[in-house]
C-alpha positions in Angstrom: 75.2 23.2 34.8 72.3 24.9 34.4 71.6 26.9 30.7 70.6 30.4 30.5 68.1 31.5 27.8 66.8 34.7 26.0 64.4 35.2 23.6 62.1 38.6 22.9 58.7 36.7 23.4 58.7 33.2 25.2 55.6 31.2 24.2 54.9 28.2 26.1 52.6 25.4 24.2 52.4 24.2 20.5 48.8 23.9 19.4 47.1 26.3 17.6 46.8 29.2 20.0 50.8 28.7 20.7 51.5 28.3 17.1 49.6 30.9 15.7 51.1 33.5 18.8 55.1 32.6 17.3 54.2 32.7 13.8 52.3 36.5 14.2 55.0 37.6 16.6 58.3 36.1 14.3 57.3 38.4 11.5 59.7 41.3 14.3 60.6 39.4 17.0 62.6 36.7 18.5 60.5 33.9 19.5 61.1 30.7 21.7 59.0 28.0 21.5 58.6 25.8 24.0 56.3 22.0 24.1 56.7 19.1 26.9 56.7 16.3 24.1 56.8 16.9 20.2 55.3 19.7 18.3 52.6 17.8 17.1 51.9 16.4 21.1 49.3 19.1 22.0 45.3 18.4 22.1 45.0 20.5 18.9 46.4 17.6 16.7 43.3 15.4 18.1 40.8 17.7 17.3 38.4 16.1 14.4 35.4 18.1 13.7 36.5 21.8 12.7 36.8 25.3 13.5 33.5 27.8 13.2 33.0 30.6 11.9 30.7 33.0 9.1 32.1 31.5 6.0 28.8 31.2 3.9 26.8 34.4 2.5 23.8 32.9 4.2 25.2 33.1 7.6 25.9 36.1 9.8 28.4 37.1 12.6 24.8 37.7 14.5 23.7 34.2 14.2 26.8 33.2 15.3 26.8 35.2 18.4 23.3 34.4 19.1 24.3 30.0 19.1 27.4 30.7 21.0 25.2 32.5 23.5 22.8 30.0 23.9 24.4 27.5 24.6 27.0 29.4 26.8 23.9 29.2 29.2 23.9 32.9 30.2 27.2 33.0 31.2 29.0 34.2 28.2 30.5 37.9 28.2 28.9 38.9 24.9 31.8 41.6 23.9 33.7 38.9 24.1 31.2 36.7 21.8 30.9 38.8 19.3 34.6 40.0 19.2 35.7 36.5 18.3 32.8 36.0 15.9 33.6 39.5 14.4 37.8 38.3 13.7 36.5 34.4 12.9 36.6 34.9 8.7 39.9 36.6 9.1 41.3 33.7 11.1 40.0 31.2 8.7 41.4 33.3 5.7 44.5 33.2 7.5 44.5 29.2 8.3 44.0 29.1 4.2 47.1 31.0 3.7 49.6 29.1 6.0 48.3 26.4 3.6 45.8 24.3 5.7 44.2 21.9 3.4 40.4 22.6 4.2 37.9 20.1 2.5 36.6 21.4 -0.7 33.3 22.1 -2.3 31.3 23.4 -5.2 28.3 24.2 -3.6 26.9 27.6 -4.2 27.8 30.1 -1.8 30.1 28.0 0.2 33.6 29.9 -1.0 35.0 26.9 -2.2 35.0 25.0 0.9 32.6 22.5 2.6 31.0 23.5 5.7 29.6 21.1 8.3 26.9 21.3 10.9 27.2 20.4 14.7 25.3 20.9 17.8 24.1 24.0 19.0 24.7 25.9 15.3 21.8 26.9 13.6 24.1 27.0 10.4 26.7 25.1 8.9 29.5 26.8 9.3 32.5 24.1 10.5 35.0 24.3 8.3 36.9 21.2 8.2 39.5 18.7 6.8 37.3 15.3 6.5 37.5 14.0 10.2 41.2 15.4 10.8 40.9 19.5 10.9 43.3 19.8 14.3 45.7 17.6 12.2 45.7 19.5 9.0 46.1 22.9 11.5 48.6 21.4 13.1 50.7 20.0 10.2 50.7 23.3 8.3 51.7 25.6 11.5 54.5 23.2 12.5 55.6 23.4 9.1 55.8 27.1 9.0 57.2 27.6 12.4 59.8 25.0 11.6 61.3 27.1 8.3 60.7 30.6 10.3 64.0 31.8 11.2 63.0 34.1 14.0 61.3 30.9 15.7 63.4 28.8 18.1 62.2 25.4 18.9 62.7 23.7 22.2 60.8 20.4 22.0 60.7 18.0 24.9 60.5 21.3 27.9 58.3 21.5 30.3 57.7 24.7 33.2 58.6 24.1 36.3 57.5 27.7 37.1 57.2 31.6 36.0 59.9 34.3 36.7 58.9 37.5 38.1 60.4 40.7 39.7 59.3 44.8 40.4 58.3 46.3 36.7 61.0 49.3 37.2 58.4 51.5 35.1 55.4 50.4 37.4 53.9 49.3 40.6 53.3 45.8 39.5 54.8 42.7 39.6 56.0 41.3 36.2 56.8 38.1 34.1 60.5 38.1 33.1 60.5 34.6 32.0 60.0 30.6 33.4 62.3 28.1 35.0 62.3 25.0 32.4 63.3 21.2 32.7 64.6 19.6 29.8 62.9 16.4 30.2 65.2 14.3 28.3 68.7 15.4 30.1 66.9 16.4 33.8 68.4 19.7 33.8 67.0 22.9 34.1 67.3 26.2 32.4 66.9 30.0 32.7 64.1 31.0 29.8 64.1 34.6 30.1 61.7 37.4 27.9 60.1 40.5 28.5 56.8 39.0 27.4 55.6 35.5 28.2 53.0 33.9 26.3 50.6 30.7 28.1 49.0 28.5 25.7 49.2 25.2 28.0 46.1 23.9 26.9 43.8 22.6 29.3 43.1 20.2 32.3 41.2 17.4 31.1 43.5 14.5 32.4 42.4 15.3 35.8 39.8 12.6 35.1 39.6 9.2 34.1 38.2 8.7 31.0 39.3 12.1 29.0 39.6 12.4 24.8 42.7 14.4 25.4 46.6 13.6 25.4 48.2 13.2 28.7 49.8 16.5 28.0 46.5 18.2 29.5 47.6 18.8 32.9 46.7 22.3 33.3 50.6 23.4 33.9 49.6 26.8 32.4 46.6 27.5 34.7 48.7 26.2 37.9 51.6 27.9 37.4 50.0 31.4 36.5 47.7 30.5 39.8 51.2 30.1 41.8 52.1 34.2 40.2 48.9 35.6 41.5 47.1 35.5 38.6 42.9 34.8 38.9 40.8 32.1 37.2 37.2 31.3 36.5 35.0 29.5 36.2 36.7 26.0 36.4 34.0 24.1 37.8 32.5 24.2 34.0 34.5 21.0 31.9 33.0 20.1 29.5 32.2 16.3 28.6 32.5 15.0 25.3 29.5 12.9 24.4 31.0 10.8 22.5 34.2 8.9 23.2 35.3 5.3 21.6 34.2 2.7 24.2 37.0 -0.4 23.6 39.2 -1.7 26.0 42.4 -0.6 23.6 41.1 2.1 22.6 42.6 5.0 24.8 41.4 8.6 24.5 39.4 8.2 21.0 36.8 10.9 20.2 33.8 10.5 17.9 33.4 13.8 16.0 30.3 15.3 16.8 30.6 16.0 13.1 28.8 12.4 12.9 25.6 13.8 14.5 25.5 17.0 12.3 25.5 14.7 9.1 22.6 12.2 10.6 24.3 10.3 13.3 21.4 9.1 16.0 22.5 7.8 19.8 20.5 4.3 20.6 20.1 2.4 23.3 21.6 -1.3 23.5 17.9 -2.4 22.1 18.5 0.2 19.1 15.9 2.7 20.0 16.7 6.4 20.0 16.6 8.4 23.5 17.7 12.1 22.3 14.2 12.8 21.4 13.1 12.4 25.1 15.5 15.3 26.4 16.0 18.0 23.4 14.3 19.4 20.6 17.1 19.4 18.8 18.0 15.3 19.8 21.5 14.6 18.7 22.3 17.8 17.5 21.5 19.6 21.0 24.8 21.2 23.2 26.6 18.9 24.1 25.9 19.5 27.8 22.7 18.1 27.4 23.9 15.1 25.5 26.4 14.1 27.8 24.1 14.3 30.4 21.3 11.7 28.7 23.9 9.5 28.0 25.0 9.4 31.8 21.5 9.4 32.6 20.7 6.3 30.5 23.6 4.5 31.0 22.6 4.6 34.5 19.2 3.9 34.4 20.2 0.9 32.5 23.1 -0.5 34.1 24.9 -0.5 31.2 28.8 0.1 30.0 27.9 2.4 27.2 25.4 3.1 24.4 25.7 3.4 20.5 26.2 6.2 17.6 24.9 4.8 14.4 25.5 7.0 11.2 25.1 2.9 9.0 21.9 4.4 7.5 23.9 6.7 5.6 25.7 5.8 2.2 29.0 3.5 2.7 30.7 6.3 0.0 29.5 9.2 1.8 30.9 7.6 5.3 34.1 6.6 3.8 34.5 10.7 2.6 33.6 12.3 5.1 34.6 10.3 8.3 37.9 8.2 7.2 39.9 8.6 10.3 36.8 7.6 12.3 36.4 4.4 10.1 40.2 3.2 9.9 40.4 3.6 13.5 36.8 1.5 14.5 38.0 -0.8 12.0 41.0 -0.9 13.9 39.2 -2.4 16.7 36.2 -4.7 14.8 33.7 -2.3 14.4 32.8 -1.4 10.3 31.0 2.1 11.1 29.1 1.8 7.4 27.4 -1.4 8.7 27.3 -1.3 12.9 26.9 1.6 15.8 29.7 2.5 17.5 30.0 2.0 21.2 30.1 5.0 22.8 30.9 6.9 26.3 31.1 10.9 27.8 34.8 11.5 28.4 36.5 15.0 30.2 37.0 17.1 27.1 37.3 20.6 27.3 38.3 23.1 30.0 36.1 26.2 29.8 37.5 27.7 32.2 41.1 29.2 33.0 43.3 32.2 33.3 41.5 35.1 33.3 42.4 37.4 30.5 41.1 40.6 28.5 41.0 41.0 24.8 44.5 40.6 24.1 44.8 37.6 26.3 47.0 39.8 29.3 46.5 38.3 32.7 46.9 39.7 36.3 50.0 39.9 36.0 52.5 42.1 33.7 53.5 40.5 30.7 52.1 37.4 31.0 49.5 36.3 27.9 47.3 33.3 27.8 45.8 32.1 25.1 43.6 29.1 24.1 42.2 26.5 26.2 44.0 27.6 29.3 42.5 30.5 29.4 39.3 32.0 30.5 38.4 34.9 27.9 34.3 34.5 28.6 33.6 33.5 25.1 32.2 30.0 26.8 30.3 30.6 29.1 28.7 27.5 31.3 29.2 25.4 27.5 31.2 25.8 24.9 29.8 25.6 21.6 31.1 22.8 19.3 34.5 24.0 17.0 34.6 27.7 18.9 37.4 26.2 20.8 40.4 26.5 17.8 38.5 29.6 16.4 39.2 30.7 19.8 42.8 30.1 19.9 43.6 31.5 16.6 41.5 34.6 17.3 42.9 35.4 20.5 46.3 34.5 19.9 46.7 36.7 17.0 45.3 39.3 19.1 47.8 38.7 21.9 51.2 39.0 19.5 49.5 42.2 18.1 49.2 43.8 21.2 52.9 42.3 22.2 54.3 43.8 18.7 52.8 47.2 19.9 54.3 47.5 23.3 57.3 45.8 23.1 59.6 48.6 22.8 58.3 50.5 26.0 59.2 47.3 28.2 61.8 47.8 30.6 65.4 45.7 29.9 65.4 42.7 32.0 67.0 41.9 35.4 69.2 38.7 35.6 67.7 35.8 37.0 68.6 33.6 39.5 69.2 30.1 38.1 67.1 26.7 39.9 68.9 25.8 42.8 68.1 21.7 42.8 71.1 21.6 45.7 69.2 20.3 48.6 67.5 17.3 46.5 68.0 13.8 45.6 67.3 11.4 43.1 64.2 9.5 44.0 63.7 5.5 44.1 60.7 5.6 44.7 58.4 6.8 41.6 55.2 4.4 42.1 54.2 7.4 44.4 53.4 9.5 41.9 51.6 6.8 39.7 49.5 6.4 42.2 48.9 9.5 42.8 48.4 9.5 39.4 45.2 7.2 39.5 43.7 8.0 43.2 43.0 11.5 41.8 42.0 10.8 38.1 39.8 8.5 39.8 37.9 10.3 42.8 37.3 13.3 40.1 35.4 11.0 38.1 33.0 9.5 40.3 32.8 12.7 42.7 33.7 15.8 40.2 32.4 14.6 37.1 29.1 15.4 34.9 26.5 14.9 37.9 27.4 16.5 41.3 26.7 16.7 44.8 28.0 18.6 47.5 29.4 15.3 49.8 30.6 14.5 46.3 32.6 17.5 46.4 33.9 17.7 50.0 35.2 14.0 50.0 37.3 15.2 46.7 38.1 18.3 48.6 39.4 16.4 51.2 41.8 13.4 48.8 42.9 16.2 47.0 44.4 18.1 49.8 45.7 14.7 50.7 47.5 14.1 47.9 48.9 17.8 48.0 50.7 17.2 51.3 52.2 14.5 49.7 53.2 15.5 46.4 54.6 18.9 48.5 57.1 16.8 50.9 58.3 14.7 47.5 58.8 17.8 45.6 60.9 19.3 48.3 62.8 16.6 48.6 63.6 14.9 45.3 64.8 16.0 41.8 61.8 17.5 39.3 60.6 15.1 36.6 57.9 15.6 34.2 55.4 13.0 35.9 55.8 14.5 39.1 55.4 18.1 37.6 52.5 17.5 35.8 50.4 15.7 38.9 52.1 19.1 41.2 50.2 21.2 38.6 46.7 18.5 38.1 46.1 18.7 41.7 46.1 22.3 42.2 44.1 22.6 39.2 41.9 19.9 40.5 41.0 21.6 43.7 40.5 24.7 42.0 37.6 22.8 39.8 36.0 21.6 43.5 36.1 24.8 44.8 35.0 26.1 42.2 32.4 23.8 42.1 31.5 23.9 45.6 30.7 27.8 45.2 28.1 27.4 42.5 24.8 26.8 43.9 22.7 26.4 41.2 22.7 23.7 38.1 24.0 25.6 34.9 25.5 24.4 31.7 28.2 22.0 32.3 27.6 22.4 36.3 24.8 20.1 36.9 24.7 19.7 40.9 21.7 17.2 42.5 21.4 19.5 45.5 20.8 22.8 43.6 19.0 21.7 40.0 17.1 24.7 39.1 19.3 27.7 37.6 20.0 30.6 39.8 17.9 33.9 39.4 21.5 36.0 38.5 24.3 34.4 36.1 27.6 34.8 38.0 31.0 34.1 37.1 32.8 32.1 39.8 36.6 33.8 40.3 39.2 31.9 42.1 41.7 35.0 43.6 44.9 33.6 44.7 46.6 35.0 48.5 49.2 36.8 46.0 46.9 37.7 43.6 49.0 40.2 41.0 46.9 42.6 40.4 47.8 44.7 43.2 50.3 47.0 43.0 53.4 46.7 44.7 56.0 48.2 46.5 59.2 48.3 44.7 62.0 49.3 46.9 64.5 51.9 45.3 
């Protein structure tokens, strides 16, 4: 029997844009919280470097703004810029008061806490827990969202898709809630609220090698793209430079906080390449690194390259970089004495649902916040440790604007519950795993850092492919997880070639063999759905 739900506010995601949305809007409301694995699951816990923002008297919100520009490439909607560098010291204040343990210093003008530097900032101003900042987040928001009261926790749920009927008050179509499996059990539920909050995070297992959990299937971006609601810019992901290169070692990211305290990248023979392609060497956007590495890697024929940060002192290594060391150590590698082999891996989706300032989409009532949505703050490149900056920032704007409309939203109509009648039980899973791989796979070597466009229209044509299939075994068999999560990848993944496809130019992240030079006009590329929400509606009476 299916289970029926309501909550005042439904948000969907546990990182630190979904965290910080429940803990802003419990201080009135009811809130249900909702995560696919474990609180502690999401791609926020992984984060290692730290989260930006004006936190030293010798920075400014203006310098800020101006490094986030740059290396957004042009493509960054400045309100948007300096908005979140305007509300980043009131973010961080608030991270210290839910009791995150920042690192500490005495060094003048610092407030009390150390601040690193990483590419593309022309300050330090990451503030961070050693190597483990998205753990230290994470640890203290699950905490307070696990004694709130007004927070109800529904771990192991995953969407299977949005609710929406006629806005009585309006002409528009609105979010009433989402359909929900309860992976553990199989059954569904009814999750019903007049305001639904997306913080999915993003889409980064679409490709093979990726530093993220395999949580990052884009569910919130597909599943506001099935409502009508627009996205851009999804051809831009972003590609770690540095990723752990061992055969055991899965998903393992290299903090970029390595190169802001003297890190260099070397070739197998030891000699340093950044030189040769930035200014800046190590410490240029990551864009740019990424790219040398795949561009040396290839020249070379070789299976990765090397970050060496043995020059500096053993102590200073062991302080500042302990979860890097126990887990190289882990695999052999002593990082106070050897380089660490490293590779690019899919990192960061910078683009998503399209929002305005208080994270509303297209359609009425739904909110998106953090990495699955598109805000403009990125641009072609996101700027190193903007990312959780972002999610706070946005997600407490989101619950205030909730909190201040919430009573003029019209009472709720009663959904309809799933109707899983018409399927069976499938016996047949190692479909889906190999769905699974073919598209991880053909995104890698056709969608990944360098492009072409017969690169793009042979992925255009597996991943509609794989879409036919993945169509006739969702009709047909009971929902799972697995098979929800690769319904939702490939959808995302054809709106990245599309996407990709429409971009004729090289830009940031986008760098395309056929069209290297930059385009004369920076243009966002929107992705407008056949439904797309924002029209009105008629609503019969």
């Amino acid at each position: 029997m299916a289970k029926r739900n309501q909550f005042d506010v439904l948000v969907v995601g546990s990182g630190a844009a979904g965290l910080t949305a429940a803990l802003q809007l419990a201080e009135h409301l009811q809130v249900g919280l909702i995560c696919k694995g474990e609180l502690l699951s999401g791609s926020t816990m992984w984060a290692q470097g730290g989260i930006a923002g004006v936190f030293d008297q010798n920075d400014s919100v203006d310098l800020h703004v101006e490094d986030t520009a740059r290396a957004g490439a042009g493509l960054c909607h400045m309100d948007s810029v300096r908005f979140t560098a305007e509300n980043g010291p009131s973010a961080l204040h608030w991270l210290i008061d839910q009791q995150v343990e920042f690192t500490r210093s005495e060094e003048p003008g610092s407030n009390g806490y150390h601040l690193t530097k990483e590419g593309g900032h022309s300050h330090r101003r990451i503030l961070h827990s050693a190597d483990a900042t998205g753990k230290a987040i994470s640890n203290a928001l699950v905490d307070k969202a696990r004694q709130h009261p007004n927070i109800h926790i529904h771990q192991h749920h995953a969407v299977i898709d949005l609710i929406t009927d006629a806005d009585p008050n309006s002409r528009k179509l609105r979010c009433i809630g989402a359909y929900v499996l309860d992976v553990k059990s199989g059954s569904s539920a009814v999750m019903q609220a007049k305001a639904v909050v997306l913080a999915t995070g993003g889409a980064s297992k679409a490709y093979l090698y990726t530093s993220n959990p395999d949580g990052a299937s884009g569910d919130g971006i597909a599943v506001a793209w099935r409502r009508g609601c627009r996205v851009a810019n999804m051809e831009f992901n972003q590609f770690h430079p540095t990723c752990l290169y061992h055969p055991e070692a899965r998903t393992f990211l290299i903090t970029e906080a390595l190169r802001g305290e003297g890190a260099y990248l070397l070739l197998p023979n030891g000699e340093r390449f950044m030189p040769r392609f930035h200014p800046d060497a190590e410490l240029a956007p990551r864009d740019i690194v990424a790219r040398a590495i795949d561009h040396e890697m290839k020249r070379l024929g070789c299976e990765c390259l090397y970050l060496d940060i043995s020059h500096r002192p053993a102590e200073f290594i062991e302080k500042h970089f302990p979860t890097v060391r126990k887990r190289c150590l882990k695999y052999g590698i002593d990082i106070t004495r050897e380089p660490i082999p490293v590779v690019p891996a899919a990192h960061y989706t910078c683009g998503g649902i399209m929002v305005d300032s208080y994270g509303r989409t297209d359609l009425q009532n739904l909110y998106a916040v953090g990495e699955a949505a598109f805000t403009g703050l990125h641009g072609a490149n996101r700027l190193a440790s903007n990312s959780l900056l972002e999610c706070v920032v946005y997600a407490r704007a989101a619950a205030e604007h909730i909190k201040s409309v919430f009573s003029g939203i019209a009472e709720l109509s009663k959904a309809a519950l799933w109707d899983e009648s018409q399927v069976t039980h499938s016996d047949e899973d190692v479909v889906l795993s190999h769905n699974w791989d073919e598209l991880r796979r053909f995104m890698w070597d056709y969608v990944g850092i360098v492009r072409t466009d017969k690169r793009l229209e042979r992925a255009l044509h597996r991943v509609q492919v794989l879409q036919k299939e993945i169509h006739e075994y969702y009709s047909n068999y009971k929902i799972s997880k697995n098979l929800l999560e690769v319904r939702n990848l490939t959808m995302v993944a054809e709106l990245i070639i599309r996407s990709a496809a429409r971009r004729k130019e090289s830009r940031g992240l986008h760098y395309t063999l056929d069209y290297p030079e930059l385009a004369p006009v920076a243009k966002d590329t929107i992705m407008v759905p056949d439904n797309y929400a924002g029209q009105d509606i008629i609503v019969s009476s």
